[in-house]
C-alpha positions in Angstrom: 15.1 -9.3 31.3 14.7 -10.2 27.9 11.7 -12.8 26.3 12.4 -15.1 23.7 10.7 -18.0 22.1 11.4 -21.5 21.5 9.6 -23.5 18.7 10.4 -27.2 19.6 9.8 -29.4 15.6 10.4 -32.6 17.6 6.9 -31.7 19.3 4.8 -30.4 17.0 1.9 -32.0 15.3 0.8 -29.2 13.1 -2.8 -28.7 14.9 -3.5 -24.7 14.7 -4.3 -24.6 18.5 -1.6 -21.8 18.8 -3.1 -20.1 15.7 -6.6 -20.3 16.9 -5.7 -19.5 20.2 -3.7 -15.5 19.1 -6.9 -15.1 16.8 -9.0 -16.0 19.6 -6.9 -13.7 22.1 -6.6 -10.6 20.2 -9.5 -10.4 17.6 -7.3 -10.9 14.6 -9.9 -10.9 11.6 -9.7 -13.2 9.1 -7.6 -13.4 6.4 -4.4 -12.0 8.4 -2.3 -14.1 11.1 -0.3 -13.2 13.7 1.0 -16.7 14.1 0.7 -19.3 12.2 1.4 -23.0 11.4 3.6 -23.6 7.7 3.2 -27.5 6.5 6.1 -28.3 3.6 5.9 -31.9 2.7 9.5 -33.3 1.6 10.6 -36.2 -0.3 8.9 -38.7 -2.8 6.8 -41.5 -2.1 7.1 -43.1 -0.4 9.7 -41.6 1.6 7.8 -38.9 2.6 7.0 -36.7 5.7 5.5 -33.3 6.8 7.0 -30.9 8.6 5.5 -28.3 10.2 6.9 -24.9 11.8 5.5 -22.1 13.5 6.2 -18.8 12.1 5.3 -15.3 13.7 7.1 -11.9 15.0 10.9 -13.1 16.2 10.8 -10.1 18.4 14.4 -9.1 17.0 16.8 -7.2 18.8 18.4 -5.2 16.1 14.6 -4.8 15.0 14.2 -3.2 11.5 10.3 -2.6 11.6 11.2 -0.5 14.4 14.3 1.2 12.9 12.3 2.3 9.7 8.4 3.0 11.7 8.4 7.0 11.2 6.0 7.3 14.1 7.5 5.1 16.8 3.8 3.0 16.5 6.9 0.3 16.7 8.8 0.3 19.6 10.9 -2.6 21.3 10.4 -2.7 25.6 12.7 -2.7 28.2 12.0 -6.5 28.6 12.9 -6.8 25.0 9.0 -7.8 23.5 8.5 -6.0 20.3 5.1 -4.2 20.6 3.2 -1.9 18.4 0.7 1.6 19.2 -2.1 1.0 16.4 -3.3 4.9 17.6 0.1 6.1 16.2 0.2 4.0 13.0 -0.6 5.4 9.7 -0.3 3.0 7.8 2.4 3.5 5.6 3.4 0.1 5.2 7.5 0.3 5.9 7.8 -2.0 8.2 5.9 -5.1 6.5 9.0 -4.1 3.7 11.4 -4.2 6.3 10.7 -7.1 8.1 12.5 -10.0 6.7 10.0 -13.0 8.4 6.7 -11.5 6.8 6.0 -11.2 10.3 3.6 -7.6 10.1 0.0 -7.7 8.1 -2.0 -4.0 7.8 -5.4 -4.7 10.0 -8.4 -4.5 7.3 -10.6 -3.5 10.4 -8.4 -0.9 11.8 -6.1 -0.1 8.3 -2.8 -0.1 10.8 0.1 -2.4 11.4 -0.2 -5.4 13.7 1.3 -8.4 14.6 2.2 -11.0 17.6 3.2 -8.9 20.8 4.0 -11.4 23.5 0.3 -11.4 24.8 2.4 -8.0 26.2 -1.2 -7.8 28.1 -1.0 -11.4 29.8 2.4 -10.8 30.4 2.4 -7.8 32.4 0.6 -9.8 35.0 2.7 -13.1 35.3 0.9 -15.1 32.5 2.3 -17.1 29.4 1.4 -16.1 26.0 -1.8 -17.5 24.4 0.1 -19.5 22.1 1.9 -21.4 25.0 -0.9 -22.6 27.1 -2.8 -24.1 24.8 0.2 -26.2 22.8 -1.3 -29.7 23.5 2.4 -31.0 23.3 4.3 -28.0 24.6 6.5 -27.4 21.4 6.1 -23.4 22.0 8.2 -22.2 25.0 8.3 -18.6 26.3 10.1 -17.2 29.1 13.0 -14.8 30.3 16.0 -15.7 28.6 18.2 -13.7 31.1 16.8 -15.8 33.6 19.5 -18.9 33.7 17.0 -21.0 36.1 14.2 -20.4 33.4 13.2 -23.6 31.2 13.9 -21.6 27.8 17.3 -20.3 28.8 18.0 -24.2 30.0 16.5 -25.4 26.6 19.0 -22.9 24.9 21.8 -24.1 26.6 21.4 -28.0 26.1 19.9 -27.9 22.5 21.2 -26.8 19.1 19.0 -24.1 17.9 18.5 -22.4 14.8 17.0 -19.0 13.7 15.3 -17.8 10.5 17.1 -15.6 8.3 20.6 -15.0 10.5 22.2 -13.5 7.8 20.2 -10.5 8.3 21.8 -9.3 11.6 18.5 -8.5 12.8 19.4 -11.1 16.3 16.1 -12.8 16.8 15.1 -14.1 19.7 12.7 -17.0 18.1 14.6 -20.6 17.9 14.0 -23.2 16.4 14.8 -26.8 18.4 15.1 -29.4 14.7 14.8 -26.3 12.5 14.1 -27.5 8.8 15.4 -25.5 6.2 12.7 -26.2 3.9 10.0 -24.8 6.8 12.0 -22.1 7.6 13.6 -20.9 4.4 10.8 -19.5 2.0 12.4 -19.7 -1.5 13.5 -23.6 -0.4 10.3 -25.0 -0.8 8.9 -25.2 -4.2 5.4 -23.2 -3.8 2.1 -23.8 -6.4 -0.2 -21.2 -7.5 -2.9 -22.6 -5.9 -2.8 -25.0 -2.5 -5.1 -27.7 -1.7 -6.0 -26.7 2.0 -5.1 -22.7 2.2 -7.4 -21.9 -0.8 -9.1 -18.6 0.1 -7.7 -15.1 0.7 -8.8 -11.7 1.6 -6.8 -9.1 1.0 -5.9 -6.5 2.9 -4.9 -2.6 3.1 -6.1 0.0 0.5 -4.2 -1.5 -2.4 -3.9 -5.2 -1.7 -4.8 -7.5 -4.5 -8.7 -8.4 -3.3 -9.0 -11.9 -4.3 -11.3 -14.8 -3.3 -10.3 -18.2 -4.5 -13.1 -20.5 -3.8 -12.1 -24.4 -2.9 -11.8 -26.9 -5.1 -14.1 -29.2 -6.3 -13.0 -33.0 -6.5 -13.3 -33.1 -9.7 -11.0 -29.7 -10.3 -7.9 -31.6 -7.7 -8.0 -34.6 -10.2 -7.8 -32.2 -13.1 -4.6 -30.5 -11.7 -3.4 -33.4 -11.0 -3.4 -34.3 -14.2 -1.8 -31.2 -14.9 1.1 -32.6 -12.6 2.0 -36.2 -13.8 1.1 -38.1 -16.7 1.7 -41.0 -14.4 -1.8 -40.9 -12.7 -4.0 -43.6 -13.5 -7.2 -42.6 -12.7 -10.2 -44.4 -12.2 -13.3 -44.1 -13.7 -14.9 -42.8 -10.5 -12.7 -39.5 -10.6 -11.5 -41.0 -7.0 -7.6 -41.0 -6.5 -6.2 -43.2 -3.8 -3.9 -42.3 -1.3 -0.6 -43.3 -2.8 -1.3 -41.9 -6.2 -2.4 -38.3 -4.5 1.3 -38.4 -2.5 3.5 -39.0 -5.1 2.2 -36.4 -7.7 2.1 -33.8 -4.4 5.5 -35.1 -3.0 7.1 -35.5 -6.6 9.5 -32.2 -5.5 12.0 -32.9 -2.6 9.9 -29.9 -1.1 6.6 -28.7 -1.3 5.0 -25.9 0.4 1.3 -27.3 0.8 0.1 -24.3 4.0 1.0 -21.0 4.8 -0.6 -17.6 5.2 -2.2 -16.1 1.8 -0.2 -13.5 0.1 -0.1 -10.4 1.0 -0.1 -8.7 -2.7 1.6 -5.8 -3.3 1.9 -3.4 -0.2 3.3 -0.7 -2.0 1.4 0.3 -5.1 1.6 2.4 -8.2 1.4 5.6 -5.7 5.1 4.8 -5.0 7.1 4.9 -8.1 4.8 7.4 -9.0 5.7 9.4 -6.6 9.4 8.5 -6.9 8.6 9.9 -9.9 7.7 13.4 -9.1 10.1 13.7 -6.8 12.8 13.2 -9.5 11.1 16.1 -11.7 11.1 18.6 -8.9 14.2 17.8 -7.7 16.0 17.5 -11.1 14.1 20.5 -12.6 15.4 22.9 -9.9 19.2 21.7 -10.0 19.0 22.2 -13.8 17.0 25.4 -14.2 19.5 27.1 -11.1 22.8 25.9 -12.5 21.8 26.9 -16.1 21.0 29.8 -14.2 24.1 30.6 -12.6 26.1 29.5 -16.1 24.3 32.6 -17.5 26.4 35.7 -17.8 23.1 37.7 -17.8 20.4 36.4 -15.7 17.5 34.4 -16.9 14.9 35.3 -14.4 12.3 33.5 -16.6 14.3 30.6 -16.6 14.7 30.7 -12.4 9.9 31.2 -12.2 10.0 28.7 -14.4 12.3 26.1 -12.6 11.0 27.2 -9.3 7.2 27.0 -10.4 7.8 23.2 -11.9 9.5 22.3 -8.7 6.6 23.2 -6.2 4.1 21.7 -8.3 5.5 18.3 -8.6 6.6 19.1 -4.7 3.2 19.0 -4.2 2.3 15.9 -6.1 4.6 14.0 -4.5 3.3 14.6 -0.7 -0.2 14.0 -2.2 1.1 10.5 -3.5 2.7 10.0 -0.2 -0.7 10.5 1.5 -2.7 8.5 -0.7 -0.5 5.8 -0.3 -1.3 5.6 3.5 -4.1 3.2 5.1 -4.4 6.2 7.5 -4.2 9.2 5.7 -5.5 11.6 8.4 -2.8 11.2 10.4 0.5 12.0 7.5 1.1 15.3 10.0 2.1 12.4 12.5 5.5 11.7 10.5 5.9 16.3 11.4 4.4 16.3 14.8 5.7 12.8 16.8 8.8 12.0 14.7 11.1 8.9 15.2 14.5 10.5 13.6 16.2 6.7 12.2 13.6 6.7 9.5 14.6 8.2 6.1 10.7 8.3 6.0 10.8 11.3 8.5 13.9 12.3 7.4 12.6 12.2 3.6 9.1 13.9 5.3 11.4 16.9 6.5 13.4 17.7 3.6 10.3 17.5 1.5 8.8 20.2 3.5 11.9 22.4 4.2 12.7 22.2 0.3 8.9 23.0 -0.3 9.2 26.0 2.0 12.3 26.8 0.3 10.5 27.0 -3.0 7.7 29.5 -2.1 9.7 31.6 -0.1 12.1 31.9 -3.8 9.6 31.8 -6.2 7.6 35.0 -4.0 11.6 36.6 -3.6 12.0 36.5 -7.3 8.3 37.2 -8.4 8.7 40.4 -6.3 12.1 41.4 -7.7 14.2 40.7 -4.8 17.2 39.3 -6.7 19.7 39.4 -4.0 17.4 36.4 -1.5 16.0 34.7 -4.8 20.0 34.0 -6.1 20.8 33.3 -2.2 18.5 30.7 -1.3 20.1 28.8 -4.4 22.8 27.6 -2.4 20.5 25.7 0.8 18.1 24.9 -2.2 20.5 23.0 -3.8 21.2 20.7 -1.1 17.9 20.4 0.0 16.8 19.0 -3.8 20.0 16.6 -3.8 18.2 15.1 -0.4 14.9 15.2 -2.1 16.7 13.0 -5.3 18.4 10.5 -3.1 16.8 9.8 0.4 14.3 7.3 -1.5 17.3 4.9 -1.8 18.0 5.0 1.5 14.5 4.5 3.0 14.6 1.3 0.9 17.3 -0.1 2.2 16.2 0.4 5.3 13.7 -2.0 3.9 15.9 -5.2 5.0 13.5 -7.7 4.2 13.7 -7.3 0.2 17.6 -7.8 -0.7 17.0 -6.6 -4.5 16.9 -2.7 -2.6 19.7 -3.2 -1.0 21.9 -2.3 -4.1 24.9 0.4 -3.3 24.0 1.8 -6.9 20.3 3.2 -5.7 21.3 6.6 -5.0 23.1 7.0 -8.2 19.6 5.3 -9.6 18.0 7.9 -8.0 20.6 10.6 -9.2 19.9 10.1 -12.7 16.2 9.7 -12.5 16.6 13.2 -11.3 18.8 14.5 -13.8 16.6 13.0 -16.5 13.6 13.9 -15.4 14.7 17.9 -15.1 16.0 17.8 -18.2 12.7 16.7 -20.2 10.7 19.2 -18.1 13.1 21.7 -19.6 13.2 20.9 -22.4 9.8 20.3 -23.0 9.2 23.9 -22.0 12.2 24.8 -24.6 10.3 23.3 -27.3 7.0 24.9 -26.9 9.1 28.7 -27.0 8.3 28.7 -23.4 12.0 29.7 -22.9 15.5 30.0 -24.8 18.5 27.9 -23.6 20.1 27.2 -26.4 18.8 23.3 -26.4 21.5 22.4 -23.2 18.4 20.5 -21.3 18.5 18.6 -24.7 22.1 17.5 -24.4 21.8 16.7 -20.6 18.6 14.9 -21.5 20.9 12.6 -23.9 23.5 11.9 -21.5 21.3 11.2 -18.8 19.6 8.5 -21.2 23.0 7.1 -21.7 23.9 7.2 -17.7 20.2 5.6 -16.8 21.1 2.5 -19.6 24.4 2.0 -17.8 23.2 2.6 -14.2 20.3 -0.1 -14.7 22.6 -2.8 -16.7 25.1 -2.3 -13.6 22.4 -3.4 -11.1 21.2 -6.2 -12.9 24.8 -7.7 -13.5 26.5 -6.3 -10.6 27.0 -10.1 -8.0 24.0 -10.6 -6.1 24.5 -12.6 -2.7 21.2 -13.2 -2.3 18.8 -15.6 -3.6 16.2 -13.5 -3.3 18.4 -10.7 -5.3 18.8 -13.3 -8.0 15.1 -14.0 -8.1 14.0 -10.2 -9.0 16.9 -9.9 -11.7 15.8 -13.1 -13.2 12.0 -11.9 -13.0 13.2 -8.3 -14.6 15.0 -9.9 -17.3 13.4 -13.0 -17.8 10.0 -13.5 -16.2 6.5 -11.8 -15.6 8.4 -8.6 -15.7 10.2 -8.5 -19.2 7.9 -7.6 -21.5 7.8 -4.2 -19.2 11.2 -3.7 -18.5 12.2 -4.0 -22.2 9.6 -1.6 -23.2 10.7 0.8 -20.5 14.4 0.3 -21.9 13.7 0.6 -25.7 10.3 3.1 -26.0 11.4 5.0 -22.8 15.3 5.1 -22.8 16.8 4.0 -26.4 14.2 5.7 -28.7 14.2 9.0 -27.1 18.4 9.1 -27.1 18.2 7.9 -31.0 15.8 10.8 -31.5 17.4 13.4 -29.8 20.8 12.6 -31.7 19.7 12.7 -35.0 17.0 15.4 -34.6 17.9 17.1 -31.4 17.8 20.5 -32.6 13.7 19.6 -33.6 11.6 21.5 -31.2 9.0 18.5 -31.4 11.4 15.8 -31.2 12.5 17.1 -28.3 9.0 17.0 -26.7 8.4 13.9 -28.0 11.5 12.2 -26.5 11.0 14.1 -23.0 7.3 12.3 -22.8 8.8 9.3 -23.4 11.7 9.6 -21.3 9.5 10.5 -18.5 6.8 7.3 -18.9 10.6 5.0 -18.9 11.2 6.6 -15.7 7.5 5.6 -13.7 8.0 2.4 -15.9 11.1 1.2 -14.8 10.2 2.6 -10.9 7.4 0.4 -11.5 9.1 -2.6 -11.6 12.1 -1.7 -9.2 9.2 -1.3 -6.8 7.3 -3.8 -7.6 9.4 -7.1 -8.0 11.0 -7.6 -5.1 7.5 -7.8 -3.5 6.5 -10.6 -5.1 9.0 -12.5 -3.5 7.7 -14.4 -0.5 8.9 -13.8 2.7 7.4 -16.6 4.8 
C-alpha cells in the first residue's frame, strides 16, 4: 500500500475549498497552511491566463524532513503517508531546511513542526482526505497507488504527470496532471515585494520576522502601479480599468500574484553564533594539545588553559543550540529518544562526549595526573575534529537549500576552527597569559590566508543550481555585499596585514584575533542566512 496524490490543472479553478477545508479539518491557525492554492498569472495582455496549482507535503519516499528530524517527531508509515508526533518535536527547525517544497511551517500555537498528513485520522477508517471531498471539480485525487484498479493508479497510467523538484531524488508521490512550470517552479515566476490579494502575514516560531502588512488602499494600488509602467493613463477619478490593471500586472511572462507569506528566517543569529563557538572550542583544543605535544618539556599551563577555553565555549554552544529551539524543554529529547541519520543527534552526541571528555582532563590534569591528562589527548582529538565538521554535514542534510550543499563545507568548517583556536591563543599570548613563542600568531596568519581562499572557492566553484547561483549572486552582489565585504576586508584581510607587519606586537595580535573572530560569526551569518531567503514554494 502506498498513497499518493494527484493534482489535476485541467480542473482546477483556484477556489481555496481544499485550503479552507485542511484549516477547517485540523485547526491550522492563521497565518500558516498546510495546503494551499499558488495563482501565477503568465503572459501579456492580452494574451493572458492564470494558472493555479496546489502545493502541500508530497509525502516523499526518500523523505529528507524525516532523514534529518533528530527525534523521529517525523516518521513515514507503512502505507507510505508522511506523518508527524508534535509531542516529540522540539522545534529545532531542520526539517523546514530540508524540505525542498516549503511544505513544513513551526505551529505558533503549539511552537512544533506541522504540516499536511493525509487526514492520516480519516484515513484510518476508509475516508478520503479533507481536501478531496470538498474539490467542487475533483482536480485533487487520493488513493492507493499500489492498487492498479484504483482511479489514481489508472490516472497515472493514462496521463503524463509531472512532479515538483525531481532533481532532488526525494521520489514524491504528488503529481501534477498539466503541471506548469511557472506554478510549480518557485524562482520561475517573477515575485513582488508586496501582492495585491496575499497582503498580510504573521509570522511564526521564536525568531520569525513578525510582520503585519496591512491591505492596500485604492489609492496606494494606483500609486504602485505607477511605480510599474509609465504607460498608465490614469483617470482623474484614481479608477483604473480592467485592461490597463492586466497589462502592467501581466507585463512579465510570469507573475506570482498568491502564495503563502514568507516564512522569514527559521534559523536565526543563534546558529552561526553557535557555529561560532563551536569553532573556538574545537580549534582551541587541537591547537593548545598539539602545541602541547611539540613541547619537549611540558606546558601544563598551556594544556588548563586550552582545556578551560574549550569547555566554556562547549557550553555556549549547547546553550545556543537550546535557545534556538521553539521547544526548549525538551533538548534532552535529541539524548533520550534519538533517530541516528541526523547529524543533529549525531552532532548532539559528540558535543556531549567531547564535553565529558574535557572535565574529565581538565580535573586529570588540575589534580596532577599527567599520565590520563596526556592520554585522553588522543580520543579528544577526534572527538574536536567531529565537533569542527559535523555542522557541514547536518547542512547538507538540509536538501532544500542547494547553496549548503557545497563539498568544500567541511573544509569551511576546518578553517573556522583552526582560526578561531588560534586567536583564542593568541589573545591569551598577548595579555602574558602564556609563552609560545607567538606560533598561534603564525597559524592565525595562515588560517586567514586558507579562510580567503576556502570562501573565493565556494563562490566560483560551478553551481548547478539556480538557487545556488541566486545566494552567490546575493553574497557578492545583492542585500548581502556590503556584509560580506566587511567580513572579508575588516575581519580577514586587515588582521593578516597586521599580523605580518607587526606580528610580534603583543596588542596587534589581540587586536587582529578580535577581528578575526567577529569575520568568522560575520561571514557564518551570511552562509546561514542567504540561502533562506530563497523561496521554496
Amino acid at each position: 500500500m502506498k498513497y499518493g496524490f494527484i493534482i489535476d490543472n485541467r480542473k482546477c479553478i483556484g477556489c481555496h475549498a481544499c485550503t479552507t477545508a485542511c484549516k477547517s479539518e485540523h485547526d491550522v491557525p492563521l497565518g500558516v497552511f498546510r495546503t494551499w492554492v499558488k495563482q501565477v498569472e503568465k503572459g501579456k495582455f492580452p494574451n493572458t491566463r492564470r494558472v493555479f496549482s496546489v502545493l502541500r507535503c508530497n509525502h516523499c519516499t526518500d523523505a529528507p524532513c524525516v532523514e534529518i528530524c533528530p527525534v523521529e517527531a517525523l516518521y513515514t508509515r507503512p502505507d507510505g503517508i508522511v506523518d508527524f508526533d508534535k509531542q516529540r518535536c522540539i522545534g529545532c527547525k531542520s526539517c523546514m531546511q530540508a524540505c525542498p517544497y516549503d511544505a513544513l511551517y513551526i505551529d505558533p500555537d503549539t511552537r512544533t513542526a506541522a504540516k499536511c498528513n493525509y487526514c492520516a485520522h480519516r484515513t484510518d477508517i476508509g475516508l478520503e482526505p479533507a481536501c478531496v471531498v470538498v474539490c467542487p471539480e475533483h482536480a485533487i485525487i487520493s488513493g492507493d497507488m499500489d492498487d492498479p484498479e484504483s482511479e489514481i493508479s489508472i490516472m497515472l497510467a493514462r496521463h503524463q504527470t509531472t512532479v515538483r523538484k525531481p532533481e532532488k531524488s526525494t521520489k514524491p508521490n504528488l503529481f501534477y496532471i498539466d503541471g506548469d512550470e511557472f506554478s510549480l517552479s518557485p524562482m520561475a515566476a517573477e515575485m513582488p515585494e508586496g501582492s495585491l490579494w496575499s497582503a498580510q502575514a504573521r509570522g511564526v516560531g521564536h525568531y520569525a520576522q513578525y510582520t503585519e502588512r496591512l491591505a492596500w488602499s485604492g489609492e496606494d494600488v494606483v500609486q504602485e502601479l505607477l511605480e510599474k509602467s509609465t504607460s498608465v493613463e490614469v483617470p482623474a477619478n484614481g479608477e483604473l480599468g480592467p485592461a490597463r490593471n492586466i497589462e502592467v500586472l501581466t507585463g512579465q511572462q510570469g507573475k506570482r500574484v498568491y502564495g503563502i507569506p514568507d516564512k522569514g528566517i527559521m534559523w536565526g543569529w543563534e546558529v552561526p553564533a553557535y557555529v561560532t563557538t563551536k569553532a573556538v572550542a574545537s580549534g582551541v583544543y587541537l591547537l593548545g594539545m598539539a602545541l602541547f605535544l611539540s613541547q619537549s618539556e611540558r606546558n601544563w599551563p598551556l594544556m588548563l588553559w586550552s582545556l578551560g577555553i574549550s569547555l566554556v565555549f562547549l557550553m555556549l554552544t549547547t546553550a545556543l543550540l537550546v535557545k534556538d529551539l521553539d521547544q526548549p524543554q525538551r533538548f534532552l529529547y535529541v539524548i533520550l529518544r534519538p533517530q541516528w541519520r541526523s547529524w543533529l543527534v549525531r552532532g548532539g552526541y559528540a558535543l556531549t562526549l567531547f564535553g565529558g571528555l574535557l572535565t574529565l582532563q581538565l580535573a586529570a590534569a588540575g589534580l596532577g595526573w599527567s599520565g590520563l591528562a596526556e592520554g585522553l589527548i588522543a580520543p579528544g582529538v577526534l572527538l574536536a575534529l567531529l565537533v569542527a565538521v559535523y555542522t557541514a554535514f547536518l547542512f547538507a542534510q538540509a536538501r532544500g537549500r542547494d547553496f549548503w550543499q557545497s563539498p568544500m563545507l567541511p573544509v569551511h568548517m576546518l578553517v573556522h576552527s583552526a582560526v578561531g583556536g588560534a586567536a583564542a591563543l593568541t589573545i591569551l599570548e598577548g595579555l602574558d597569559l602564556l609563552s609560545l613563542g607567538g606560533a598561534p600568531v603564525q597559524v592565525l596568519a595562515i588560517g586567514l590566508l586558507a579562510n580567503l581562499l576556502v570562501v573565493g572557492v565556494e563562490l566560483v566553484m560551478p553551481h548547478p543550481t539556480t538557487d545556488a547561483k541566486a545566494v552567490v549572486k546575493m553574497i557578492l552582489h545583492g542585500r548581502y555585499r556590503k556584509a560580506f565585504w566587511a567580513a572579508l576586508g575588516l575581519g580577514n584581510i586587515l588582521p593578516w596585514a597586521g599580523l605580518f607587519w607587526y606580528g610580534m606586537e603583543p596588542a596587534v595580535g589581540v587586536v587582529a584575533s578580535v577581528l578575526a573572530l567577529w569575520g568568522i560569526y560575520q561571514l557564518e551569518k551570511i552562509w546561514v542566512e542567504a540561502p533562506q531567503r530563497i523561496p521554496l514554494a
